[in-house]
Structures are given as C-alpha cells and as structure tokens.
N, C-alpha and C positions, 0 to 999 in steps of 0.2 A: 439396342437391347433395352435401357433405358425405358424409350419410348413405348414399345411396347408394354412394358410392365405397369407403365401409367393409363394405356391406353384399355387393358384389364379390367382392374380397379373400378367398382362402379363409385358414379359422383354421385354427392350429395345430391338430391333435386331442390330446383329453385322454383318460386312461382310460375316464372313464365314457362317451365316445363307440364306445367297441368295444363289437362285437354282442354272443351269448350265445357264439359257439360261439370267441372269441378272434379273429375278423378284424374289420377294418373294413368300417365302412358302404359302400354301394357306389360314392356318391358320393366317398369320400375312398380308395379303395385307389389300390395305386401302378397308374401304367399303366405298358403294357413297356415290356422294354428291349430293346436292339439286338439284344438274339442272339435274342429271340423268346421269352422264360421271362418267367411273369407278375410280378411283385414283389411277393409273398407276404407281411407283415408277418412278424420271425421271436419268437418264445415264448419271453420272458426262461427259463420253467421249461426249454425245451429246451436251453440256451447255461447252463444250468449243471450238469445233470446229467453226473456222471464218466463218461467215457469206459467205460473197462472194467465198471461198473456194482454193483460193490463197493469201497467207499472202504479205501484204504491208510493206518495210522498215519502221521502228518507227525512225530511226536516221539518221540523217547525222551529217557530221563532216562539221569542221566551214568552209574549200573550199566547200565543196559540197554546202552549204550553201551560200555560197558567191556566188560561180556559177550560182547557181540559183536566184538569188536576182539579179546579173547583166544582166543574160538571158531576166529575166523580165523586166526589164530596159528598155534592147535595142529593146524588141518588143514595148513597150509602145511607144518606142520615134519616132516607125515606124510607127505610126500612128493607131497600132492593140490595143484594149480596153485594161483597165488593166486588169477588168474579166477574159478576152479569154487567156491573157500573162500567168495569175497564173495557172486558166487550161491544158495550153499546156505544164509548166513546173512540172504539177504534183502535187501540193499542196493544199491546200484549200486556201482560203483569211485570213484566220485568223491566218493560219499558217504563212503569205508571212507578215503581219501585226507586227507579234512577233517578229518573224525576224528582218523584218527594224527599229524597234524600238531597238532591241537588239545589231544593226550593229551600229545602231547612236550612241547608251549611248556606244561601244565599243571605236566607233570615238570619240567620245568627248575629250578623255584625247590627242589625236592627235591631233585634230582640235587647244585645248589653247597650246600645244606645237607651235604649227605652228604658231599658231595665235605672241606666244612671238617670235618667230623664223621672222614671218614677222616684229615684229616693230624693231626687231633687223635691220633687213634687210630692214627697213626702214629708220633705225638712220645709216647703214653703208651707205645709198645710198643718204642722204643727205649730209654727211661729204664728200663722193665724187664727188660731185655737188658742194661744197665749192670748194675743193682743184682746180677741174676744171674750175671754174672759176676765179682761181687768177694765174693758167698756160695759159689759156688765153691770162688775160692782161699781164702777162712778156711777152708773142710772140707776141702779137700787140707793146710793146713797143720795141722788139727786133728788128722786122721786120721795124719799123720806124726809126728804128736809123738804119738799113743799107740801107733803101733805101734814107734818107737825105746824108751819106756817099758817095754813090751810082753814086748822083744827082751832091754832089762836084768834083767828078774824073769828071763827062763828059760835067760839065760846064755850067750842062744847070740851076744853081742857079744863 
C-alpha cells in the first residue's frame, strides 16, 4: 500500500527527463492558466542571452577611466552639454557621476599632500624673500660707497 501511494505522487522532473526538442514530456507539461496561455517551460539559454545582442565592456581600468573623465572635460569646456559629452564617451551619467566622485576621494590624499607641499613651498618662498631682501640693501649700500669713492677720484665732491 505504501508503494502504491508513492507510485501516485508525481516526481519532480529532472533534465534528463526533457525531450529532444527542449520541452517536457507530455505527461509532466504545465497545464494552463487562467488567462488561457499554455505554461510553456522557459530556455535557461533564452533568459540569458543580452538583450540588445552585442555584449557591452562591464570594465575599464583606471586610464581607460581617466580617459574618459578627461574626454568629457574637455568637451564640456568646449562649450558641448555635459549630457551630449557623457553620451559621446559611451557611458551613462551615473556612471561618469561615480567616477568623478571616485577620482576626487582618489585625489584627495594628493591634493593635502600638495596642499602641505605648498605651505612648504610657501615658508621656503618667504625665507627667500627675506634673504632677498637684505642682498639688496648690501648692493644698494655697495654700489653707494663706489659711487661716493667714484665721485672723490674725478673731483666733482
């Protein structure tokens, strides 16, 4: 009794139970549904083939990335939308968005490097601004004592 009760029971289907042509048996198809369409098994191969039917690069590397970030730049600054700049370089805007955000926070550790690097280069350019100007006055007071030395040879003191 057992036996029988399992032998009822429909089984899961496994692969090797689909025909040649990619449906099931006719015993185990789906039967319809309310709206009246049959329940057709669907084609793992068909659910993943890309839509548009030429696959688009997922990645770039950080020049290609760069490239592209300055492309768009320089059309911008050419007076062409940013819009039209991010379309012509192939991205979306949310893409071109990521990016510059991801290029900033990359610049940033540059930027306070520089940033210390100019007040360096601000304290070295003041201390030579001192020195400059106390070389200067030793040549202004150089140049006065040979031109009063100058003036006693030709007498006209």
């Amino acid at each position: 009794m057992a036996d029988e009760e399992n032998l009822e029971q429909p089984q899961p289907m496994t692969v090797t139970e689909t025909e040649s042509d990619g449906t099931a048996p006719a015993s185990r198809k789906r039967g319809s549904s309310a709206n009246g369409k049959s329940g057709a098994p669907l084609s793992r191969a068909k659910t993943m083939e890309p839509v548009s039917g030429k696959a688009k690069p997922r990645r770039y590397s950080d020049t290609e990335r760069a490239e592209k970030l300055a492309q768009i730049e320089t059309r911008a600054s050419e007076g062409e939308t940013l819009k039209a700049a991010i379309k012509e370089a192939g991205i979306s805007e949310q893409t071109f968005y990521q990016w510059k955000r991801a290029a900033g926070a990359a610049m940033e550790p540059k930027a306070k490097a520089e940033a210390s690097a100019v007040v360096d280069t601000l304290a070295d350019l003041i201390a030579l601004e001192e020195e400059n100007k106390l070389l200067r006055i030793q040549l202004a007071e150089k140049l006065r004592a040979e031109n009063a030395e100058l003036r006693k040879r030709l007498g006209l003191d």
